[in-house]
N, CA, C and O atoms as a GROMACS GRO file, in nm:
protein
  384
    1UNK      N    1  -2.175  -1.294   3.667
    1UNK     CA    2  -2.101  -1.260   3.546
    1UNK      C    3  -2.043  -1.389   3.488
    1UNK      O    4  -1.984  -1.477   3.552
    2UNK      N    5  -2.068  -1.388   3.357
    2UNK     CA    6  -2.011  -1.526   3.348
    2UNK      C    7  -1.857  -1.545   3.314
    2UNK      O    8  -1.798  -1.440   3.338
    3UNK      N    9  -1.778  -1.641   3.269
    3UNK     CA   10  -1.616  -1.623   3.246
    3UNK      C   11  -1.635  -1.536   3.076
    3UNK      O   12  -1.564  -1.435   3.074
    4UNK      N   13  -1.694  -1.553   2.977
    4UNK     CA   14  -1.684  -1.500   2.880
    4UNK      C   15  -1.688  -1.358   2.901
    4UNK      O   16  -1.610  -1.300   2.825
    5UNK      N   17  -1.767  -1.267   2.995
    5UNK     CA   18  -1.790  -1.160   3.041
    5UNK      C   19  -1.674  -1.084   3.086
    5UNK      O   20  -1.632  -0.975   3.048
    6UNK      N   21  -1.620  -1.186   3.198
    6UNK     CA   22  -1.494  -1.127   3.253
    6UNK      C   23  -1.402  -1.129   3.137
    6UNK      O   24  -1.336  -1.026   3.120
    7UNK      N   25  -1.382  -1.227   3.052
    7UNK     CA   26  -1.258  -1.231   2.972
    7UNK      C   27  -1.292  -1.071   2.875
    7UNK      O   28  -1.197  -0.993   2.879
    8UNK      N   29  -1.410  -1.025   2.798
    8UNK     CA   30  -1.447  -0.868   2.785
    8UNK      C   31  -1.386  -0.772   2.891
    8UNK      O   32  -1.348  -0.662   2.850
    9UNK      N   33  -1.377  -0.796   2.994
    9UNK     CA   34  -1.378  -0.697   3.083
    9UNK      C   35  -1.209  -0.720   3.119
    9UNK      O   36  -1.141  -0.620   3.146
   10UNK      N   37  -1.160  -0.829   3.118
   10UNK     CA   38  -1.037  -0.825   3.126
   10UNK      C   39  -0.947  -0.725   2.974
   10UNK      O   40  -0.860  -0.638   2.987
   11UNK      N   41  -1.004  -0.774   2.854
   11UNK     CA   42  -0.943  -0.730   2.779
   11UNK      C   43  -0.969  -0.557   2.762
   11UNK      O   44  -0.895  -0.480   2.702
   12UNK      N   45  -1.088  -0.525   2.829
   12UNK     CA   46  -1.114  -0.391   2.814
   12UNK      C   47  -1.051  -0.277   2.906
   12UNK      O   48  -1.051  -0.155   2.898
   13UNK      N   49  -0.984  -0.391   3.019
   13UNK     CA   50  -0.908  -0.314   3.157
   13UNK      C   51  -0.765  -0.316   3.095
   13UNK      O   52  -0.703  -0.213   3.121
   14UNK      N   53  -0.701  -0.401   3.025
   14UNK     CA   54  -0.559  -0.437   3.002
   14UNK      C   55  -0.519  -0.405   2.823
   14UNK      O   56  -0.413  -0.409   2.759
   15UNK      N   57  -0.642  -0.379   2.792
   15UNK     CA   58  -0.604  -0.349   2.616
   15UNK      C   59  -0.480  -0.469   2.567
   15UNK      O   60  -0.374  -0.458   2.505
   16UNK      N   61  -0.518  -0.532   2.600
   16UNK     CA   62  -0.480  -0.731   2.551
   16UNK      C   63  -0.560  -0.804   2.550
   16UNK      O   64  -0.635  -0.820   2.646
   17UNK      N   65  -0.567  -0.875   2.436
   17UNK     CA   66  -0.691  -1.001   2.399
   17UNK      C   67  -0.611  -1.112   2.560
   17UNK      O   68  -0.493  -1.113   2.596
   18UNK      N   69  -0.707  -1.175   2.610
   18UNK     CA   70  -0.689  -1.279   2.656
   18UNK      C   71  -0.584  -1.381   2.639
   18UNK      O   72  -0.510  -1.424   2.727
   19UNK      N   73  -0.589  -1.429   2.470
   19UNK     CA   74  -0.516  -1.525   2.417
   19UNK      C   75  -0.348  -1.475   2.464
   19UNK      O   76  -0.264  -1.527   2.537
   20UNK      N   77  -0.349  -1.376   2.400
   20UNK     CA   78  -0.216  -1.265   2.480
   20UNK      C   79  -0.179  -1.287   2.566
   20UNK      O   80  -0.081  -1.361   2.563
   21UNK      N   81  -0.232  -1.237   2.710
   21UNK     CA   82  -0.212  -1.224   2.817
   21UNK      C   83  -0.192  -1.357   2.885
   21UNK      O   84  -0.123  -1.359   2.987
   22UNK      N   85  -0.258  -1.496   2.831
   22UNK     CA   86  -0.220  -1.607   2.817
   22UNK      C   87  -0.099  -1.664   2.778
   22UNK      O   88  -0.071  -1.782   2.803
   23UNK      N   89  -0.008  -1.566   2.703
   23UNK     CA   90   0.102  -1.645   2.640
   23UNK      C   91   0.212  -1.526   2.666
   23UNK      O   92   0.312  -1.528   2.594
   24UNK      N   93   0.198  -1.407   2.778
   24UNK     CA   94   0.268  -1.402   2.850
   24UNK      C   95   0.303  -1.435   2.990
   24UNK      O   96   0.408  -1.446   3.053
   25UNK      N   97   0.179  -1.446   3.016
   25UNK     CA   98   0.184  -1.588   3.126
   25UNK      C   99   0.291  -1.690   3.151
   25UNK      O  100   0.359  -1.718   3.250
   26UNK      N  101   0.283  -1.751   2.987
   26UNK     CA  102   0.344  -1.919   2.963
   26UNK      C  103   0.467  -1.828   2.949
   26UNK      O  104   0.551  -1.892   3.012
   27UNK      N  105   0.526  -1.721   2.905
   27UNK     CA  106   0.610  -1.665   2.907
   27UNK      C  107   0.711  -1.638   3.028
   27UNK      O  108   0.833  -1.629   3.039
   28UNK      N  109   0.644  -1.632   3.082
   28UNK     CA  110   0.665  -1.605   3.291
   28UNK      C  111   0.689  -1.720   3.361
   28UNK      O  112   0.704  -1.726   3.484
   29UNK      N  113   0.695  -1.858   3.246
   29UNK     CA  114   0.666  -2.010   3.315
   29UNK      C  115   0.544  -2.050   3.370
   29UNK      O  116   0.523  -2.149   3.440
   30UNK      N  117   0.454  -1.950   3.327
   30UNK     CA  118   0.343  -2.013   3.435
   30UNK      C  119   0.242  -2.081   3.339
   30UNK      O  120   0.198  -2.030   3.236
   31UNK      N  121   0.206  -2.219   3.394
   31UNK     CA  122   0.204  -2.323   3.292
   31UNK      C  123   0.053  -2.411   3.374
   31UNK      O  124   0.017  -2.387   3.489
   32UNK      N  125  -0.008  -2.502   3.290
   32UNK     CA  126  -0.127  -2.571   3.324
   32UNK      C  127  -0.075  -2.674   3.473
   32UNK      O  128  -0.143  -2.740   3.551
   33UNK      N  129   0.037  -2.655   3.468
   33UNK     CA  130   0.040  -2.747   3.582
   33UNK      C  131   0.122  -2.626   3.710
   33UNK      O  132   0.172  -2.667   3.814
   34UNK      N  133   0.119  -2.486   3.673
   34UNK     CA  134   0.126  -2.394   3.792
   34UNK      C  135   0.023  -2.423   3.943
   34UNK      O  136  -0.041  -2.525   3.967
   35UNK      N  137   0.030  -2.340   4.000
   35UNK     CA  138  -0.084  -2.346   4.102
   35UNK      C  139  -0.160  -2.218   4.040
   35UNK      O  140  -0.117  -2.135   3.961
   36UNK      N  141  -0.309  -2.231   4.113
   36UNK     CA  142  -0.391  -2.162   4.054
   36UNK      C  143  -0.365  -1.978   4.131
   36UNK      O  144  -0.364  -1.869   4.073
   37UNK      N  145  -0.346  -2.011   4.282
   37UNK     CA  146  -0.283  -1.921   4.328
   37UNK      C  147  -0.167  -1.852   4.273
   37UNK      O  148  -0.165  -1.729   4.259
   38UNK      N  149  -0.086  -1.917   4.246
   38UNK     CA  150   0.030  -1.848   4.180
   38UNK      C  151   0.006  -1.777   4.059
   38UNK      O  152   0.050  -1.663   4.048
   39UNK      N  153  -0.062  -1.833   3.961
   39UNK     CA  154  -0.145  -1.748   3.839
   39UNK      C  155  -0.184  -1.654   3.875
   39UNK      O  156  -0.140  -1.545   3.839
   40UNK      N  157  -0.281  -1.671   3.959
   40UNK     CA  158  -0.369  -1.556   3.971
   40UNK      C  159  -0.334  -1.432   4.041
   40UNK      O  160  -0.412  -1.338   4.051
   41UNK      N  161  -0.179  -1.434   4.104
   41UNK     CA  162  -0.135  -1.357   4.211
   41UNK      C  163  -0.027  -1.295   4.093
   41UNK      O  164   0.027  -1.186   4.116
   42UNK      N  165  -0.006  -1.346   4.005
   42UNK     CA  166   0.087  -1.283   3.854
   42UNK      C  167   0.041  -1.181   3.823
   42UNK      O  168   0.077  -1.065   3.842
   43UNK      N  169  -0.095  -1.252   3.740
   43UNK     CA  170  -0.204  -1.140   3.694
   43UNK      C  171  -0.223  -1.027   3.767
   43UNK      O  172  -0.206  -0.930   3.693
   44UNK      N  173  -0.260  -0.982   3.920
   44UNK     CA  174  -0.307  -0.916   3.988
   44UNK      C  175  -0.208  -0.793   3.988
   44UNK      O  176  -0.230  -0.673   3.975
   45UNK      N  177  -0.035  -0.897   4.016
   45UNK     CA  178   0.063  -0.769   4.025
   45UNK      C  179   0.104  -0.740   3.901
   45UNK      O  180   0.121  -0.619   3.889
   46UNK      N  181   0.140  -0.835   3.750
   46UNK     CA  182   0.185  -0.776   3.691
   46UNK      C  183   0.035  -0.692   3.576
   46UNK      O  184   0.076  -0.583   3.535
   47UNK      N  185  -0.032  -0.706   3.552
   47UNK     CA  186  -0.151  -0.639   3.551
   47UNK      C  187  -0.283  -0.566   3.570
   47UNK      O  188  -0.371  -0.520   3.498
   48UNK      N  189  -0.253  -0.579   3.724
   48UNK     CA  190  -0.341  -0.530   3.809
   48UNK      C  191  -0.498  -0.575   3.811
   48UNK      O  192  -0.598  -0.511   3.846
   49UNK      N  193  -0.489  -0.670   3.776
   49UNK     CA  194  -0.629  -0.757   3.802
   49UNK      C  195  -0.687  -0.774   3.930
   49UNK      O  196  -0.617  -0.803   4.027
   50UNK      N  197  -0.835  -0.756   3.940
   50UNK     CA  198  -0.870  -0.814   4.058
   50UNK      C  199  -0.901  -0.958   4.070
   50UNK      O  200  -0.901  -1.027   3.969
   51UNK      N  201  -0.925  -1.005   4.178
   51UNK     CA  202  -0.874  -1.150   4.241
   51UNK      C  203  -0.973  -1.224   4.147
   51UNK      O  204  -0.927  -1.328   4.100
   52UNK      N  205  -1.116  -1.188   4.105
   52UNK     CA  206  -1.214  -1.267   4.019
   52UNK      C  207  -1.123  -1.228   3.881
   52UNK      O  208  -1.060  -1.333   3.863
   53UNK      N  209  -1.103  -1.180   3.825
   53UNK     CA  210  -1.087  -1.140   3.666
   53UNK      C  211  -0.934  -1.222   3.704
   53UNK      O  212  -0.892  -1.259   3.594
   54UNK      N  213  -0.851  -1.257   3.794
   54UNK     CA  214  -0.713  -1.301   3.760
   54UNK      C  215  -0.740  -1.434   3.750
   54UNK      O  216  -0.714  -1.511   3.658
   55UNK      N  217  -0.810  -1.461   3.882
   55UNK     CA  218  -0.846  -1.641   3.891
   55UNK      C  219  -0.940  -1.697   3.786
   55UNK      O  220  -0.950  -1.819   3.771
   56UNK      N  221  -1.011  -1.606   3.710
   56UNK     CA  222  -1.057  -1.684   3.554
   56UNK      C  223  -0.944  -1.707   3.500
   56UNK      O  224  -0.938  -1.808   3.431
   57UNK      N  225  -0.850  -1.644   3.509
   57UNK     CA  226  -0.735  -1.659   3.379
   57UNK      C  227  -0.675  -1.756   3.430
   57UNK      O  228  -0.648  -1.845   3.349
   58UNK      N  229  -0.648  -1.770   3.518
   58UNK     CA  230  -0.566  -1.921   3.576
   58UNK      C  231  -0.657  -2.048   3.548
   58UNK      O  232  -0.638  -2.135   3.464
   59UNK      N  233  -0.758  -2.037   3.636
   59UNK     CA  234  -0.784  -2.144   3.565
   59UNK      C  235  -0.831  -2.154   3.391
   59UNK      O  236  -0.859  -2.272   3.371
   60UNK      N  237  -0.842  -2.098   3.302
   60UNK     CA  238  -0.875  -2.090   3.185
   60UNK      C  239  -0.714  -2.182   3.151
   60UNK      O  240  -0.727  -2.297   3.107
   61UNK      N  241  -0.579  -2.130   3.172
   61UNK     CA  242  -0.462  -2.157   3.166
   61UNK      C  243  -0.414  -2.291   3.176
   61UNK      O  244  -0.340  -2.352   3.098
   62UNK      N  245  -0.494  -2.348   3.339
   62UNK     CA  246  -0.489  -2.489   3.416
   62UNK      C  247  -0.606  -2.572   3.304
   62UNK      O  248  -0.636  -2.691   3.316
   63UNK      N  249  -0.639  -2.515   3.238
   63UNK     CA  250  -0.730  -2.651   3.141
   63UNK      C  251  -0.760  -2.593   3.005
   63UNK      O  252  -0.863  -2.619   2.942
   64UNK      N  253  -0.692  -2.538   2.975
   64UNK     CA  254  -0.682  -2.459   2.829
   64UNK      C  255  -0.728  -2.504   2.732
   64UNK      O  256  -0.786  -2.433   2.650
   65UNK      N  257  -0.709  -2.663   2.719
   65UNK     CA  258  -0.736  -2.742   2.586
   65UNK      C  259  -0.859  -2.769   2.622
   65UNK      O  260  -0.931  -2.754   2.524
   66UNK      N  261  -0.929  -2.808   2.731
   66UNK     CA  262  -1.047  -2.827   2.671
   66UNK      C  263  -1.178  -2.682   2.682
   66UNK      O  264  -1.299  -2.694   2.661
   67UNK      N  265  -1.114  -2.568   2.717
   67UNK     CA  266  -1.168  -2.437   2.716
   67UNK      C  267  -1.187  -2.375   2.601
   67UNK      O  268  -1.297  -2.350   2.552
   68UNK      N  269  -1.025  -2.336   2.530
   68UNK     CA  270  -1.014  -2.271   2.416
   68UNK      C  271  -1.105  -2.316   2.320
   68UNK      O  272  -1.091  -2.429   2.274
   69UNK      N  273  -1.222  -2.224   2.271
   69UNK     CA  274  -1.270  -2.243   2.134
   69UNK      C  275  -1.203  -2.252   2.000
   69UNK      O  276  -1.270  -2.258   1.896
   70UNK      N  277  -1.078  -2.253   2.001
   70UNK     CA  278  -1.032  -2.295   1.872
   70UNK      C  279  -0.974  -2.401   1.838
   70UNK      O  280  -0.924  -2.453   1.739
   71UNK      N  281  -0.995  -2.424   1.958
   71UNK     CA  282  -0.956  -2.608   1.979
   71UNK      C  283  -1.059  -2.668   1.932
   71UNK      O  284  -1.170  -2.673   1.985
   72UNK      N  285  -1.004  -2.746   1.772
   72UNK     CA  286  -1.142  -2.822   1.750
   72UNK      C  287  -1.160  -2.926   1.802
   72UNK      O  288  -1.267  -2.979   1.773
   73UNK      N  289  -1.082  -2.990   1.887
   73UNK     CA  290  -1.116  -3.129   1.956
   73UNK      C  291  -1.052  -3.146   2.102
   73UNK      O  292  -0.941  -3.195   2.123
   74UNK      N  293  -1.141  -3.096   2.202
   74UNK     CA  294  -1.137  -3.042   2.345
   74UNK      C  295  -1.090  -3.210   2.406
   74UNK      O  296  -1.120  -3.318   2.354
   75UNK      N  297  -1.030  -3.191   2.498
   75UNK     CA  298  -0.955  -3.306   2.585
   75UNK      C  299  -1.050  -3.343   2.666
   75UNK      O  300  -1.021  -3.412   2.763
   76UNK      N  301  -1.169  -3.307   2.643
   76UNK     CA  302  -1.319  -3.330   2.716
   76UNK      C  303  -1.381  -3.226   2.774
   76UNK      O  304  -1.336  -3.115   2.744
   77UNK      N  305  -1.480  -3.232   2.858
   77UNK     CA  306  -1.589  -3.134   2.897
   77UNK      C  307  -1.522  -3.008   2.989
   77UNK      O  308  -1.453  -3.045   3.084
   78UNK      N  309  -1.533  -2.891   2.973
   78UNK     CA  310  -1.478  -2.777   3.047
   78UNK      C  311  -1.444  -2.746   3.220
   78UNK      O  312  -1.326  -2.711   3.208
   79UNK      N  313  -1.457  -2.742   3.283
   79UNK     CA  314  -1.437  -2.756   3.438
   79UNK      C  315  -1.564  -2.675   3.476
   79UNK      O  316  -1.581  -2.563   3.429
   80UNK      N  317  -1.663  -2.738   3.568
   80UNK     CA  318  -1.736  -2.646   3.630
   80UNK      C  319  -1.832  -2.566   3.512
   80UNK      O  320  -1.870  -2.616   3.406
   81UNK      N  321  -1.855  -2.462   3.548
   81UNK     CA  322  -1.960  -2.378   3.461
   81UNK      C  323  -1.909  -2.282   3.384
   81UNK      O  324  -1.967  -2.191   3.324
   82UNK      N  325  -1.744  -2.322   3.390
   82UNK     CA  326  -1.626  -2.228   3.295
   82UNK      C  327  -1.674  -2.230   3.163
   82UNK      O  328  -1.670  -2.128   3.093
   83UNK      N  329  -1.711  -2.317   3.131
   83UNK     CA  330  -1.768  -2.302   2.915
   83UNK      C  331  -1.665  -2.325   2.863
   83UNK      O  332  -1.560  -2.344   2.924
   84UNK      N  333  -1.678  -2.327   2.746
   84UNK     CA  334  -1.591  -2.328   2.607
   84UNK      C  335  -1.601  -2.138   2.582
   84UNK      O  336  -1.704  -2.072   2.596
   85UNK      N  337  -1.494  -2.097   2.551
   85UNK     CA  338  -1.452  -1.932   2.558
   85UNK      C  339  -1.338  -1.892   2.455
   85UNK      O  340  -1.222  -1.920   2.423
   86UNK      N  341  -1.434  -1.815   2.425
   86UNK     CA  342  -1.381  -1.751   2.305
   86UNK      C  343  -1.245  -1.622   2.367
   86UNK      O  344  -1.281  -1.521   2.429
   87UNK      N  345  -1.086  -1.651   2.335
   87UNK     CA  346  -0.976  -1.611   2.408
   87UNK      C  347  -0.916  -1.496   2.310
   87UNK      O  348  -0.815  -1.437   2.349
   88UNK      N  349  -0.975  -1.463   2.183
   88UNK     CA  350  -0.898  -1.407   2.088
   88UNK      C  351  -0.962  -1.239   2.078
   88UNK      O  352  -0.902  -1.164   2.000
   89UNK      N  353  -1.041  -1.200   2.131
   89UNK     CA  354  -1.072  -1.102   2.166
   89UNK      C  355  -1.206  -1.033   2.100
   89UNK      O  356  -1.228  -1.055   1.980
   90UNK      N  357  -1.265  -0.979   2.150
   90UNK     CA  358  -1.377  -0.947   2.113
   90UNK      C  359  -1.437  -0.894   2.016
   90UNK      O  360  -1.557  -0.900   1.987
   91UNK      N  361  -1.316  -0.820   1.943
   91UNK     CA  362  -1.383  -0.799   1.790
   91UNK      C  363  -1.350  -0.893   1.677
   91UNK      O  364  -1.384  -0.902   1.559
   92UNK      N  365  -1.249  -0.980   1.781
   92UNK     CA  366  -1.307  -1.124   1.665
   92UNK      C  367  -1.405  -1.212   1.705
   92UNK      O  368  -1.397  -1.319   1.644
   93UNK      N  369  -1.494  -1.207   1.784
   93UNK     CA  370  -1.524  -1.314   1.883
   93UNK      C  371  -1.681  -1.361   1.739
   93UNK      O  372  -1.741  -1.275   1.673
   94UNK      N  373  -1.698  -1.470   1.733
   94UNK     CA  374  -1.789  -1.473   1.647
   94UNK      C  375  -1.955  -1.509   1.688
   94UNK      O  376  -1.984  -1.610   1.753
   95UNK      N  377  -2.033  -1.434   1.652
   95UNK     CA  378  -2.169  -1.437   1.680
   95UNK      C  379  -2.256  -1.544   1.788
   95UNK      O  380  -2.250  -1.655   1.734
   96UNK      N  381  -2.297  -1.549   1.857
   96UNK     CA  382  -2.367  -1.685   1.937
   96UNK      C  383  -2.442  -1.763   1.868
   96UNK      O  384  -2.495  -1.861   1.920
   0.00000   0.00000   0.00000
């Protein structure tokens, strides 16, 4: 499954765009320089995520700027096989 997949499937379990659920996160203090554990153990209890769909969001969180697609000028290449990801939700998400 790839992270764009889960971030669908996150927003389709939690009826919150990503970008959202991202900026109650930062809301909670939990910030790019959190631990990834600690993110992901947020998500799980305060939204009931499972351990794959929470730990995308952490790390998406831990490197945001160069992830977020609306970032027109990424802080460099994405982590791993994470991509550039579209966070604003799927019926805005724009065509491939």
């Amino acid at each position: 499954m790839s992270a764009q997949s889960y971030l669908t499937s996150i927003e389709q379990q939690t009826g919150t765009t990503p970008r959202a659920l991202i900026g109650l996160a930062a809301a909670a203090g939990l910030t790019a320089s959190s631990k990834a554990g600690e993110i992901g153990a947020w998500f799980k209890s305060e939204h009931g995520l499972g351990h794959g769909h929470a730990m995308t969001l952490a790390q998406i969180i831990r490197n945001l700027d160069t992830i977020d697609l609306a970032n027109p000028t990424p802080a460099g290449p994405p982590p791993g096989s994470i991509g550039r990801l579209w966070l604003d939700g799927e019926a805005t998400r724009p065509s491939p």
